[in-house]
C-alpha positions as CSV (number, residue, x, y, z in Angstrom):
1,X,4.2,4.0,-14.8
2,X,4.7,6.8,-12.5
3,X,3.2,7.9,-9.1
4,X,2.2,11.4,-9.5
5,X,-0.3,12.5,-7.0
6,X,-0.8,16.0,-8.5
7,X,-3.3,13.9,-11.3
8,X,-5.8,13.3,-8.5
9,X,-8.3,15.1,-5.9
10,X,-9.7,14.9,-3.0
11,X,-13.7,16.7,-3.1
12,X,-14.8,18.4,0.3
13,X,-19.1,18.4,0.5
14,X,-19.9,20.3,3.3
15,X,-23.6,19.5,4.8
16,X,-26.1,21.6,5.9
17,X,-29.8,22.2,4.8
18,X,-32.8,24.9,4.1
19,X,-34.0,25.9,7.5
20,X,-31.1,28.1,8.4
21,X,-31.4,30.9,5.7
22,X,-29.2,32.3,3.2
23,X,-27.1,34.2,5.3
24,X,-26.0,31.3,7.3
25,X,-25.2,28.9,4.5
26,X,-23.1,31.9,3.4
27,X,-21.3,31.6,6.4
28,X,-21.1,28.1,6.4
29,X,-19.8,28.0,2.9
30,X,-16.9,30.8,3.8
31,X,-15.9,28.6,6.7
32,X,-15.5,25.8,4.5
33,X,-13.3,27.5,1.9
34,X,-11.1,29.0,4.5
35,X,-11.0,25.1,6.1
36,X,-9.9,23.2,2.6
37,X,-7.9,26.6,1.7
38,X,-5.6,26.0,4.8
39,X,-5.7,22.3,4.6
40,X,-4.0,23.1,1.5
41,X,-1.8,25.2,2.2
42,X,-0.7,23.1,5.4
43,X,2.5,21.1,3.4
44,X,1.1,17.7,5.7
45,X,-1.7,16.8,2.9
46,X,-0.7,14.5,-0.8
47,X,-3.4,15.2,-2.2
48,X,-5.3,18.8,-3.4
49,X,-8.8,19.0,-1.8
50,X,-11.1,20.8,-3.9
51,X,-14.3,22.3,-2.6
52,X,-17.4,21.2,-3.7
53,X,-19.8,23.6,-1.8
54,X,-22.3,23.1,0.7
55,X,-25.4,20.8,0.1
56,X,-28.8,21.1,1.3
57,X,-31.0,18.9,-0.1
58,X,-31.1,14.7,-0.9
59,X,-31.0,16.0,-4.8
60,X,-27.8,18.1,-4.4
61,X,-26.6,15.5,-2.5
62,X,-27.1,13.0,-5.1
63,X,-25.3,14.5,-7.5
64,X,-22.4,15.9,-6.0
65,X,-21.7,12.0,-4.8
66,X,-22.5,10.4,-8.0
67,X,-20.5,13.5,-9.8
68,X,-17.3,12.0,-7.2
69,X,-17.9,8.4,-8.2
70,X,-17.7,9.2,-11.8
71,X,-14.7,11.7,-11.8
72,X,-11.7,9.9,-12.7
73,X,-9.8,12.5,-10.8
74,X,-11.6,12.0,-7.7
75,X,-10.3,9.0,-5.7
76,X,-12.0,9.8,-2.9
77,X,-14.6,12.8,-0.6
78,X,-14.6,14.4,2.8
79,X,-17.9,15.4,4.2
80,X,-18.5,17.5,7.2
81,X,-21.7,19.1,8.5
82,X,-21.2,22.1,9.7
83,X,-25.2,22.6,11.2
84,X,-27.6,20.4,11.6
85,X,-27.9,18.4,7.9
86,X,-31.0,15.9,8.6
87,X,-29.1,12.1,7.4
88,X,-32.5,11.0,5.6
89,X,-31.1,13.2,2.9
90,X,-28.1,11.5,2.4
91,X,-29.5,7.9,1.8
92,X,-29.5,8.1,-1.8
93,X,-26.3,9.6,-2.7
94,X,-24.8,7.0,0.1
95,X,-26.5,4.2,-1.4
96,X,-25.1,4.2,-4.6
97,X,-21.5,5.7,-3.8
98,X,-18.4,3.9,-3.9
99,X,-15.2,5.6,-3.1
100,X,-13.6,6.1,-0.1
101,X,-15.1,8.3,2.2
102,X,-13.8,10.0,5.2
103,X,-16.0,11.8,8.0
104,X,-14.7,14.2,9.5
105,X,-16.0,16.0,12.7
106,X,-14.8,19.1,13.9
107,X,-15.5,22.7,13.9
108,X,-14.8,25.8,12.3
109,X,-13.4,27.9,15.9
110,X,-11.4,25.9,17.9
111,X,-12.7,27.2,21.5
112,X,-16.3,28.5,22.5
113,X,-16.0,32.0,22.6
114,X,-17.5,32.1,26.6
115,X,-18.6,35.8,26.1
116,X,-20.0,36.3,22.5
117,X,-21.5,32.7,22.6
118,X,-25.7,33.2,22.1
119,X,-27.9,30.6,20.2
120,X,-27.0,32.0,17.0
121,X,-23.7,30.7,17.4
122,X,-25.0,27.8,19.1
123,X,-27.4,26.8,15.2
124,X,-24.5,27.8,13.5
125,X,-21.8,25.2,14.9
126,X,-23.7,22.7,15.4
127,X,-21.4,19.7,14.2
128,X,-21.5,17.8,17.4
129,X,-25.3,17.6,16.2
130,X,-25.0,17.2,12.0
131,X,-22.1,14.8,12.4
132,X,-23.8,12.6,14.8
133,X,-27.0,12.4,12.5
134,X,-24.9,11.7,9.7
135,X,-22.6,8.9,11.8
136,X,-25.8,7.2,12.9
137,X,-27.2,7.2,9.3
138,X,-23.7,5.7,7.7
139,X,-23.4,2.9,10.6
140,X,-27.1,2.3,9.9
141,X,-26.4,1.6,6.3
142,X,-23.1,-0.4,7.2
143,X,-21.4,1.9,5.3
144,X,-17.6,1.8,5.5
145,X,-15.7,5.0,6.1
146,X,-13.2,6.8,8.2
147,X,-13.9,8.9,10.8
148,X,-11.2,11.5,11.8
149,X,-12.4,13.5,15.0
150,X,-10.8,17.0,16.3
151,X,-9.5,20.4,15.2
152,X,-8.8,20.6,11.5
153,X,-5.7,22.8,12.3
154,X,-4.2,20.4,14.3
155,X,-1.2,18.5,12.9
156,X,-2.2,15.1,14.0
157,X,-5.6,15.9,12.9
158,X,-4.2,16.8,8.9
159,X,-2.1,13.5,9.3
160,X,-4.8,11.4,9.6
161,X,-5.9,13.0,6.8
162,X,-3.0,12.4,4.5
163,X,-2.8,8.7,5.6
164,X,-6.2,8.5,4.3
165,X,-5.3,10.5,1.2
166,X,-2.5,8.1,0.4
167,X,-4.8,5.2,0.8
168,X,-7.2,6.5,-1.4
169,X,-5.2,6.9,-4.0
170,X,-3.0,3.2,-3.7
171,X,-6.6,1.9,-3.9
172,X,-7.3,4.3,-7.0
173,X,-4.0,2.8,-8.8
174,X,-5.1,-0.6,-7.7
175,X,-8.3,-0.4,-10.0
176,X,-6.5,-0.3,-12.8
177,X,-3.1,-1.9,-12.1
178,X,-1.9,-4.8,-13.8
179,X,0.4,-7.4,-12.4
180,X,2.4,-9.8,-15.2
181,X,3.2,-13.2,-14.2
182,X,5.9,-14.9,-16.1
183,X,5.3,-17.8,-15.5
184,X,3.0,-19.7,-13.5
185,X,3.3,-19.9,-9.6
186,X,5.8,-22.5,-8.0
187,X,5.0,-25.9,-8.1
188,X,3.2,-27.3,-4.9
189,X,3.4,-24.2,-3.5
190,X,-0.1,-23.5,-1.5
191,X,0.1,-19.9,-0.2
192,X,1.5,-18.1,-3.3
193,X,-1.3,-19.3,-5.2
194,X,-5.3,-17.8,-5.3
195,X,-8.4,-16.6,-6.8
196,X,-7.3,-14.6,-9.1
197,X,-10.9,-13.5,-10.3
198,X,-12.0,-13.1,-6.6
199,X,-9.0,-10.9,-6.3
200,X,-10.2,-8.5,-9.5
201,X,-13.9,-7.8,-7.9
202,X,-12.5,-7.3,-4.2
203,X,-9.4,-5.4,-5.0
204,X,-9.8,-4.2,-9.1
205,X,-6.4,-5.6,-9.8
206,X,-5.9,-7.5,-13.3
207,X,-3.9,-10.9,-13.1
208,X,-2.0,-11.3,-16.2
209,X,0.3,-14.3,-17.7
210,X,3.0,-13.4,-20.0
211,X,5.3,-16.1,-21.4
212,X,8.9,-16.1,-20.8
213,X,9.2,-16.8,-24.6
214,X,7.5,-13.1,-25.0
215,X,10.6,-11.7,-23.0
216,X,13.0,-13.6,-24.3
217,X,12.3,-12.2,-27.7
218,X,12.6,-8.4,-26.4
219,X,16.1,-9.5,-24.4
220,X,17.3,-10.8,-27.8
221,X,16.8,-7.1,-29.5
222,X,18.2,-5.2,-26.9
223,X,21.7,-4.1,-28.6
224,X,25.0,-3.1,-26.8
225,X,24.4,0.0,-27.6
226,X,21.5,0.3,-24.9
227,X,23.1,-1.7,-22.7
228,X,26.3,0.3,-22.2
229,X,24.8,3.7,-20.8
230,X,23.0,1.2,-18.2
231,X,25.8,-0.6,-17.2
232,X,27.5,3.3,-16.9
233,X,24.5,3.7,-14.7
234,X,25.3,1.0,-12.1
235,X,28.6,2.6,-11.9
236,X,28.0,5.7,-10.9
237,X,25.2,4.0,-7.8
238,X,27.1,0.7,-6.4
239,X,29.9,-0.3,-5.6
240,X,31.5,-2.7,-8.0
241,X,32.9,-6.0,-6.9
242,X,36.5,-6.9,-8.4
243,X,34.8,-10.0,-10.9
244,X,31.9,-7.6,-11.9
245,X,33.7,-4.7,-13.1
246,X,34.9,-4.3,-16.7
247,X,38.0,-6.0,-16.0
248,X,36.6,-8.5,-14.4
249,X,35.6,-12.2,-15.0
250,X,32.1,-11.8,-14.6
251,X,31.4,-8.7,-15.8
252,X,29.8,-10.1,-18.9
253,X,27.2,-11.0,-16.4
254,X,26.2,-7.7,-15.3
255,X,25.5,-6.8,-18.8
256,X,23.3,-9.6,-19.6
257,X,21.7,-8.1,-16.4
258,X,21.2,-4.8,-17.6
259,X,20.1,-6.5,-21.4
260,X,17.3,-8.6,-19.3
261,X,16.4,-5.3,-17.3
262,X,16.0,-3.3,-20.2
263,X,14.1,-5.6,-21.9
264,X,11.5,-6.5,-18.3
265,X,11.3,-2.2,-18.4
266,X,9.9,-2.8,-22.5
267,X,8.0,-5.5,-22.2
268,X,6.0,-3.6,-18.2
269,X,5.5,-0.5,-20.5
270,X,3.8,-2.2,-23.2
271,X,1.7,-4.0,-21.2
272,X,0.9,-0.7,-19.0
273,X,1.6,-3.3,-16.4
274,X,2.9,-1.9,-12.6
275,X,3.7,-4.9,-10.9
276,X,5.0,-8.8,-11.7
277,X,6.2,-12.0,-10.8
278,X,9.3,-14.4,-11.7
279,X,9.6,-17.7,-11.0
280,X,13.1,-19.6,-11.4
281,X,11.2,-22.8,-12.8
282,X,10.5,-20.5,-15.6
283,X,13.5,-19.6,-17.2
284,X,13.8,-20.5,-20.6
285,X,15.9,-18.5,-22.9
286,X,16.9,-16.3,-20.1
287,X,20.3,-16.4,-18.9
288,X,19.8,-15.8,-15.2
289,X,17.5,-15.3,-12.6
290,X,16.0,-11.4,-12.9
291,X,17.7,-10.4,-9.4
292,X,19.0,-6.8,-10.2
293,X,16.4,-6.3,-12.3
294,X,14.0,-6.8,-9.9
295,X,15.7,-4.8,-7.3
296,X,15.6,-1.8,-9.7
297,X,12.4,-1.8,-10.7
298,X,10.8,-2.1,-7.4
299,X,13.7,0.8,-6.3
300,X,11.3,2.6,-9.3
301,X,7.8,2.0,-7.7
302,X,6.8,-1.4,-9.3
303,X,5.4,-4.3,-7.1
304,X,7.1,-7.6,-7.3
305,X,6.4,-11.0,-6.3
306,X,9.0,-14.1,-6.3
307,X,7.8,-17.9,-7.1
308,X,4.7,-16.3,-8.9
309,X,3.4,-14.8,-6.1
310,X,1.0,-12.5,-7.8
311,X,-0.6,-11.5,-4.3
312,X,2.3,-10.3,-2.7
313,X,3.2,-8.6,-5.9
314,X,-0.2,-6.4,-6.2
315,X,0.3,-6.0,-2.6
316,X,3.8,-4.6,-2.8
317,X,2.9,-1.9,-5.5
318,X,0.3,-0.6,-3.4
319,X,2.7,-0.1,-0.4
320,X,4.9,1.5,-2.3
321,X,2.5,3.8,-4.1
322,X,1.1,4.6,-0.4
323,X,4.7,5.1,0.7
324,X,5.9,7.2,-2.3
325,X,7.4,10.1,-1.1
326,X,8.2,9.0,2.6
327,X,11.1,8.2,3.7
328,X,12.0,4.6,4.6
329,X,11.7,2.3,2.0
330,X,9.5,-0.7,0.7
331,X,10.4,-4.1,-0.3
332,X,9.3,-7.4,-1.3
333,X,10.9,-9.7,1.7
334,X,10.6,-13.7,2.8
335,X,11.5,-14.9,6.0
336,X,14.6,-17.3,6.2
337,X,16.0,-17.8,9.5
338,X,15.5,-17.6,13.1
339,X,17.5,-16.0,15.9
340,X,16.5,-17.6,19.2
341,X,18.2,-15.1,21.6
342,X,16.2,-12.7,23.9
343,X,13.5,-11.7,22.2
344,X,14.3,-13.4,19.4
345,X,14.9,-12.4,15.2
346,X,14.5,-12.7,12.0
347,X,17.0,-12.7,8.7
348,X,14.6,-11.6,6.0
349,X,16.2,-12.0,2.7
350,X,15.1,-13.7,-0.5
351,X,17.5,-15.0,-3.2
352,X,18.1,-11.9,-5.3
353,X,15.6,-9.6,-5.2
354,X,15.3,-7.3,-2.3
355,X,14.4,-3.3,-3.1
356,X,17.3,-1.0,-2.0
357,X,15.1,1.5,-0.8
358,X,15.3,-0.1,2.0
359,X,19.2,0.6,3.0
360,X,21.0,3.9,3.6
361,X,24.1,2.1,2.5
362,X,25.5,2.2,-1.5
363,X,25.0,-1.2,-2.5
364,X,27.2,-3.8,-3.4
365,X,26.8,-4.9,-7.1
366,X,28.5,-8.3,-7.0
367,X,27.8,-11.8,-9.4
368,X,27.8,-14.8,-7.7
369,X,26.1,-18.5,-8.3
370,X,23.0,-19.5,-7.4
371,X,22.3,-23.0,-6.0
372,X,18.4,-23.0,-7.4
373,X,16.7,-22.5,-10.9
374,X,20.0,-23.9,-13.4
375,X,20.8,-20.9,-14.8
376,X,24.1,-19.0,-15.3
377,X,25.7,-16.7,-12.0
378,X,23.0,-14.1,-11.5
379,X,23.8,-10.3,-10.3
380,X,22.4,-8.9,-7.8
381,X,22.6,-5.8,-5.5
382,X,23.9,-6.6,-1.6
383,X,23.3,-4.5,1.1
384,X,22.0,-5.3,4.8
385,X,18.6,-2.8,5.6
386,X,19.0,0.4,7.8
387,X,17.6,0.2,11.5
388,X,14.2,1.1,12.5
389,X,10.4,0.5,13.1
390,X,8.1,-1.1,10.3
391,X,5.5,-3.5,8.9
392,X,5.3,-6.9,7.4
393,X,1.9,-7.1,5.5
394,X,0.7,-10.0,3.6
395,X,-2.5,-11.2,2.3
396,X,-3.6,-14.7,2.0
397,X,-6.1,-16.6,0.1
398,X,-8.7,-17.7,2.9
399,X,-11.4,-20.0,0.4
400,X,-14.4,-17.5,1.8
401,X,-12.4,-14.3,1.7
402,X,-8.7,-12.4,1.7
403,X,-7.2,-11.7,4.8
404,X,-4.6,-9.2,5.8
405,X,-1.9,-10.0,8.1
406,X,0.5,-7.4,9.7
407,X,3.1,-7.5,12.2
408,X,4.6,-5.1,13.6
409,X,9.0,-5.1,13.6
410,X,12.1,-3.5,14.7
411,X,14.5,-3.8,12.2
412,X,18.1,-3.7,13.3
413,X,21.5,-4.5,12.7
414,X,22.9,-8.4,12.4
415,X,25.3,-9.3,14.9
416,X,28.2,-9.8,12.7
417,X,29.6,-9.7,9.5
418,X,27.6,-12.2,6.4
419,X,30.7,-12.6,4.3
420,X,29.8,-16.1,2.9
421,X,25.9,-14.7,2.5
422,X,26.3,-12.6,-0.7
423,X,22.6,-11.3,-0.3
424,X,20.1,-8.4,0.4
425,X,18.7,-9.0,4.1
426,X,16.6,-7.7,6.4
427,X,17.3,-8.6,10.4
428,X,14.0,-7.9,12.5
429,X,13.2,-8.3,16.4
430,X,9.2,-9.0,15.4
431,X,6.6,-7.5,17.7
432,X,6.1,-8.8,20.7
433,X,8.5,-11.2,20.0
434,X,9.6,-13.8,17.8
435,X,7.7,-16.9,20.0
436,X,4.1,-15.1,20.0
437,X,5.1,-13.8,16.4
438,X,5.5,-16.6,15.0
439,X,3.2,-18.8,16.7
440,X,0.3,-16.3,15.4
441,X,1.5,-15.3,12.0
442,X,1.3,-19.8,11.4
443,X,-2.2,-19.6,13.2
444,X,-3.4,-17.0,11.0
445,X,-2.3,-18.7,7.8
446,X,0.3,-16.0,6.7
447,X,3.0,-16.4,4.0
448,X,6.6,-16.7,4.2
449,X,6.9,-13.6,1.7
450,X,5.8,-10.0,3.0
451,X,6.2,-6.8,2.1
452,X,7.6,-4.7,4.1
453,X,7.7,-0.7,4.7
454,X,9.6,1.4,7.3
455,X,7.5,4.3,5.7
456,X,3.9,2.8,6.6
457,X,2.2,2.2,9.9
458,X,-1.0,0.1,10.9
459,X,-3.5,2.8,10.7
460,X,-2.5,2.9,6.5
461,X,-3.4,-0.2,7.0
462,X,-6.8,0.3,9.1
463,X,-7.9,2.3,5.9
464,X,-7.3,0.5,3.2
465,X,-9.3,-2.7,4.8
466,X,-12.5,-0.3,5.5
467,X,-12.1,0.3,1.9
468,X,-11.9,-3.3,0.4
469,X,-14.1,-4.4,3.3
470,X,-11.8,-7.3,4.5
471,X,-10.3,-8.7,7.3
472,X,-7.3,-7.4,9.0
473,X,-5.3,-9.4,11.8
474,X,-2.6,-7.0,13.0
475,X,0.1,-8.4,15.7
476,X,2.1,-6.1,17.8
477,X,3.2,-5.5,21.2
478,X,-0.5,-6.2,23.0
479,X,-0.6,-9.2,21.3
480,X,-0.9,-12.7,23.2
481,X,-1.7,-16.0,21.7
482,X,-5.3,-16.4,24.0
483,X,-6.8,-13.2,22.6
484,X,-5.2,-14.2,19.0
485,X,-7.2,-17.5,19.1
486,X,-10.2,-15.7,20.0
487,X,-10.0,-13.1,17.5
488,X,-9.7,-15.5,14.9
489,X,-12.5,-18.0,15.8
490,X,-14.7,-14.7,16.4
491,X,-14.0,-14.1,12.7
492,X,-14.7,-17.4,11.3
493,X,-17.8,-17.1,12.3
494,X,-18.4,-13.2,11.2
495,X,-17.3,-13.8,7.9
496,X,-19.1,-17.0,7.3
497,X,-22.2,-15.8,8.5
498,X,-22.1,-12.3,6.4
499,X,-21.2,-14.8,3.4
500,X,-24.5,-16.8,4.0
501,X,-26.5,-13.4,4.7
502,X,-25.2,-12.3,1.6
503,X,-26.1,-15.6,-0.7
């Protein structure tokens, strides 16, 4: 399915109330348009904002919130008082709304005008008064929002913004997303596995099983007629090793490639699904492991999970529908091995299936054997991932809740050459570094899958948890293993006792 952020809208309720006359509320209503007008016209925002006027009583208020909630365009609303807008008036309509909310507090002039200023001016731009009230009525009603503070012209102001925006609307797709597991998750595997029902009421995502056998079927109508255009495909975007071109002695295994991506694309379309796992103890009728087609579809937006991990799968669709249109790159990634020099690294890699978004190099289609899952030599796309700053996020299955762990990484180049490791990878220097990395990733529980973004940063990630109302444990450069240990047992007990509060 694609992204396509032009289907959805941001609404913009601007609060006042009564006591100020109609000629103010006119006022306050033309400041507003001119506000979302140039917020949409600034290029920095993803999503249209659409106006929804200004509201001045609990009634109005009610409706234009519970108009929001029900809008399947809306995925989320911005409110900002402009006066004075008394917050007992907005306890109904907060009660009962659900989507994301930002507040944001600013101002329609960006400096006091020292010689014009009189108390008109003074009722009229009074947000350092209405935005208070309002703040004071949401944190009295625990109610989870962002708060964005200063000029709404200013560029880091508008980013904030679009962050948010982008959140909103990962969270939006995550309502209704699907992930397809063929296959169950790994045997004895602990951390790949979880609630699955949990998961639907906290995050909206539907778990799905499909049986291989149901694939196998599609891969045994797809003809060679659809497969050669594919196969012309791959051509024209990688590089072709000498055994997997035409000529070559394993090219026949690039084309069942292409037959088993064609049929995965079939088989995610009729089940409207946006995301799935593999597993290699499930393979059944299939020739080889699903590497390239893996790669490709996640290159297309879908979220993937290896070893049934239907967690990290959910989670990598919504990085990459928060990422879409950044530059970067998101993949599904698993840690493998340790470089114990300096500050120590990482070789992220995974078997096959590694998104090329992640590279600025043309990847490497190549066939090779695969030591794990008995099937014939799978292809797969090789490349090594391009330098820079990212994240590793993964969620985890805590018995009394999710939790979201995120480390910060500088990816950079290997060392030397891999010519006897014919595999997409990933080499990071983890944040601090790889001792207090590692040592608090284990304590916090966290997976050896991740997904990872050089498009995202923590606040995306700051967002989305005010909107799922989970934990978040983020390591990065201030991290140290004392305060780690304390954060943790300091949310043991929050989260326990808002569980028994709430039972």
């Amino acid at each position: 399915m694609p992204i396509n952020f032009e289907q959805k809208e941001i609404r913009f309720i601007t609060g006042s109330q009564l006591l100020y006359g109609d000629e103010t509320i006119q006022e306050v209503n033309r400041h507003s348009s001119v506000i979302v007008d140039k917020l949409n016209q600034s290029g920095t925002l993803p999503l249209k904002i659409v106006y929804q006027g200004t509201v001045l009583s609990a009634t109005e208020i009610s409706e234009k919130l519970r108009a929001a909630d029900q809008s399947p365009q809306c995925v989320g609303v911005i409110v900002w008082m402009h006066t004075f807008s008394p917050a007992k008036m907005w306890i109904g309509g907060l009660k009962s709304f659900q989507k994301p909310l930002l507040h944001l507090h600013t101002q329609f002039q960006r400096e006091i005008p020292w010689q014009e200023i009189d108390m008109n001016y003074m009722n009229l731009n009074q947000s350092a008064h209405g935005d208070r009230e309002l703040g004071y009525m949401m944190s009295r009603m625990r109610k989870g929002r962002k708060v964005v503070a200063g000029y709404w012209e200013d560029i880091d102001v508008q980013k904030r913004i679009g962050v948010w925006m982008r959140v909103c609307f990962a969270w939006d797709d995550a309502q209704k997303m699907k992930v397809l597991r063929f296959g169950d998750n790994m045997n004895n595997v602990a951390v790949t596995d979880g609630d699955k029902v949990e998961a639907e009421l906290k995050f909206g995502y539907h778990i799905d099983y499909c049986p291989v056998g149901d694939l196998v079927q599609i891969v045994d109508t797809v003809t060679d007629k659809e497969i050669d255009p594919l196969v012309d495909e791959y051509e024209s975007l990688y590089h072709f090793s000498e055994e997997a071109r035409k000529s070559g002695t394993k090219h026949q295994q690039v084309r069942e490639a292409a037959r088993i991506e064609l049929a995965l694309r079939r088989i995610l379309q009729q089940k409207e699904a946006v995301a799935f796992t593999t597993n290699f103890d499930a393979l059944h009728g299939l020739n080889q492991l699903p590497g390239l087609a893996a790669q490709r579809l996640m290159n297309d937006g879908y979220g993937f999970g290896a070893e049934g991990d239907w967690k990290t799968a959910a989670l990598v669709r919504t990085m990459k529908v928060m990422a879409f249109g950044l530059s970067g790159g998101t993949s599904f990634l698993e840690d493998y091995v340790y470089h114990f020099k300096e500050k120590g690294a990482v070789l992220q890699a995974h078997m096959l299936e590694i998104c090329p978004s992640i590279t600025v190099q043309k990847p490497h289609l190549e066939v090779h054997p695969l030591s794990i899952g008995g099937k014939a030599d799978p292809a797969r796309l090789v490349f090594t991932a391009h330098e820079g700053y990212g994240v590793a996020v993964t969620v985890v299955d805590m018995g009394n809740r999710f939790r979201m762990i995120l480390n910060e990484a500088d990816c950079v180049l290997p060392e030397s050459d891999l010519p006897k490791l014919p595999v997409a990878r990933a080499f990071w220097i983890p944040r601090p570094n790889l001792k207090v990395s590692a040592e608090a990733w284990i304590l916090a529980g966290g997976t050896h899958h991740t997904s990872f973004s050089f498009a995202l940063t923590p606040e995306y990630f700051d967002d989305y948890v005010e909107i799922a109302d989970m934990e978040l444990l983020k390591i990065g450069e201030s991290t140290t293993i004392e305060m780690f240990k304390k954060e943790l047992r300091l949310n043991e007990v929050y989260y326990w006792l808002n569980r028994a509060v709430q039972s």
